[in-house]
C-alpha positions, -999 to +999 in steps of 0.1 A: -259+273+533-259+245+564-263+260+596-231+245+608-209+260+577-226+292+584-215+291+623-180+281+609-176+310+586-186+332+616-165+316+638-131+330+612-141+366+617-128+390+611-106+369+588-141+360+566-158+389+562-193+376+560-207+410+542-181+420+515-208+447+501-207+469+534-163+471+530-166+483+494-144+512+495-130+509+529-111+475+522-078+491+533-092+511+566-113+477+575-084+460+585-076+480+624-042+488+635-023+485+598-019+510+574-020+489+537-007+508+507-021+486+481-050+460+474-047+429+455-073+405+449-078+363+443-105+362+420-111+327+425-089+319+453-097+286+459-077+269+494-060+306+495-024+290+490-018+319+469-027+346+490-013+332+520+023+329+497+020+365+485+005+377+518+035+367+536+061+381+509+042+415+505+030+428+542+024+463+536-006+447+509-038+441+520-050+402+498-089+394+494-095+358+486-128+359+462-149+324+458-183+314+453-181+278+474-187+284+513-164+255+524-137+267+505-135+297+519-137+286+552-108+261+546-091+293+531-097+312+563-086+282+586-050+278+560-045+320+572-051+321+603-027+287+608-003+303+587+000+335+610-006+366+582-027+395+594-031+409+560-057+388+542-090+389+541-118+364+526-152+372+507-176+349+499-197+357+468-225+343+449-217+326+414-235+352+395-223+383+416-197+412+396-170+423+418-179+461+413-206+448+441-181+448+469-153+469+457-153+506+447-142+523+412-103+524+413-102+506+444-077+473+435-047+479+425-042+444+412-064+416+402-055+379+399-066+352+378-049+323+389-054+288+366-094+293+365-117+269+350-118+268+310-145+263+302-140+244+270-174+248+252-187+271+231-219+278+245-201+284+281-177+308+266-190+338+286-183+318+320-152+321+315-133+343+332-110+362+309-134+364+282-143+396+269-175+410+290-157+397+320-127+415+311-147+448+307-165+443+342-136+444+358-128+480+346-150+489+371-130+484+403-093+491+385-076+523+377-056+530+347-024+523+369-041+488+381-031+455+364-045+419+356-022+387+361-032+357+347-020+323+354-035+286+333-019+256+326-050+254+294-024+266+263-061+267+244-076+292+274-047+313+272-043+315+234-084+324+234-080+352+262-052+369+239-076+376+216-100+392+244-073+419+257-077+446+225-116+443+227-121+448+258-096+478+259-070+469+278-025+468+267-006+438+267+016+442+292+031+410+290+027+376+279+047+348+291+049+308+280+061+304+311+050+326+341+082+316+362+106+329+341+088+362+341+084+363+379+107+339+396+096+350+432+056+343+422+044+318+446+035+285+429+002+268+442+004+227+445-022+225+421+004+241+396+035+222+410+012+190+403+005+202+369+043+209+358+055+177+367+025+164+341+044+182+317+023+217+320+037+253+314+023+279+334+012+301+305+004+337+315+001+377+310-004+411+325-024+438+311-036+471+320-069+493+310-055+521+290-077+522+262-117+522+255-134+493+246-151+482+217-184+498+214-200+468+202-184+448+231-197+474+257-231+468+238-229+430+253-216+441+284-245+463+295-267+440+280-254+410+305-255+433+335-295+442+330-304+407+320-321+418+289-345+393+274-340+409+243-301+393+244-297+361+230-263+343+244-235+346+217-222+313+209-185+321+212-159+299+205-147+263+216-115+259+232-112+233+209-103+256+178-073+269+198-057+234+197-027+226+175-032+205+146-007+177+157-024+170+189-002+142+195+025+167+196+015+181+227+035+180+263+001+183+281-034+181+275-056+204+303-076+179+323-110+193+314-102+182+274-085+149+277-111+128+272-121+147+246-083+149+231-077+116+234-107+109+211-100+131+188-063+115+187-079+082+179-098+098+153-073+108+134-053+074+140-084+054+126-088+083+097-051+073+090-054+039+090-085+038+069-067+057+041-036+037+045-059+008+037-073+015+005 
């Protein structure tokens, strides 16, 4: 990290908490003076427009912005400290870090997944983050009375993490084609205004760990966390099977397959035109 990013982060104590390992636990009693009742997370929280929304509609809730890029946590921090909340709280994390590493068994009450990247290929699959180890990682800091949100404007990422939940033993809580109309107060970010007036739905779903895992799911799980050799990567599946088969047919197209889309598109058009020809 630059020297000068470094003095910036310290500079937005206590907002950045520059060693998220040593408040696992104590997230709620960290904060001095306030007496939070429950602890939601960002996982992901890019400029922290989310948090700062939900920070300022929910004040007896302690919010931790997660993210892995140093200036975008220090822009986060900057955005709260100008927006006036008290109760939010930044962590900077590496890439590769779990998020039982700075929070406790049982100890959020809520994690969000707000429009995360998808991922598309197959061989990236486990990056992303509602995929099935991920899912069962989590279980490590939640309580059966905790929940997951999710939020993408990717109908392929959102059709593929539906078919994560029951694996990774969690209920279906919800599921919603449109988030909004599920939970009209939820703050919307600019990145999803920006996407709805593409065309986008805010696709989306809760769900909660009431069950047990698979056993053969836990088996790839433990075997990510020690880094076996032994482990080859499981190829997954492409975001490109979840696509419709009339892809011109579709409202929006996520940014990270357009290109991609739109060739396929003229794939079929040339396949068409070829077989109209003979």
């Amino acid at each position: 990290m630059k020297e000068q990013l470094q003095r910036e982060l310290e500079s937005l104590q206590p907002m950045v908490e520059l060693d998220p390992a040593s408040a696992k636990g104590n997230w709620l009693g960290s904060v001095t003076g306030n007496e939070y009742r429950r602890l939601e997370v960002d996982y992901g929280c890019g400029m922290g427009e989310y948090v700062i929304k939900s920070a300022k509609a929910n004040p007896v809730t302690l919010f931790v912005g997660v993210d892995c890029v140093p200036y975008v946590i220090a822009d986060a921090a900057q955005n709260a400290i100008e927006a006036g909340v008290s109760n939010v709280r930044f962590a900077l994390i590496e890439e590769d870090d779990e998020l039982a590493q700075i929070f406790d068994a049982e100890e959020v009450d809520m994690l969000h997944i707000n429009f995360p990247t998808p991922h598309a290929r197959a061989h990236d699959a486990e990056k992303r983050m509602t995929c099935c180890t991920k899912l069962i990682g989590y279980r490590e800091i939640l309580s059966s009375r905790s929940v997951i949100r999710m939020k993408t404007d990717s109908q392929p990422l959102f059709d593929y993490s539906l078919t994560q939940i029951k694996p990774a033993g969690y209920r279906l809580n919800w599921r919603a084609n449109e988030v909004s109309r599920m939970l009209p107060m939820d703050p919307v970010s600019e990145y999803e205004a920006k996407t709805k007036a593409e065309g986008a739905c805010a696709y989306g779903f809760e769900i909660a760990p009431l069950f047990d895992p698979d056993p053969d799911a836990v088996k790839i799980y433990e075997a990510r966390s020690e880094a076996s050799p032994a482990v080859e990567p499981s190829p997954g599946q492409s975001l490109y099977d979840f696509l419709p088969g009339d892809l011109k047919a579709m409202p929006y197209i996520p940014s990270d397959m357009r290109k991609s889309v739109e060739n396929m598109i003229e794939a079929q058009e040339r396949i068409a035109r070829n077989r109209g020809g003979e």
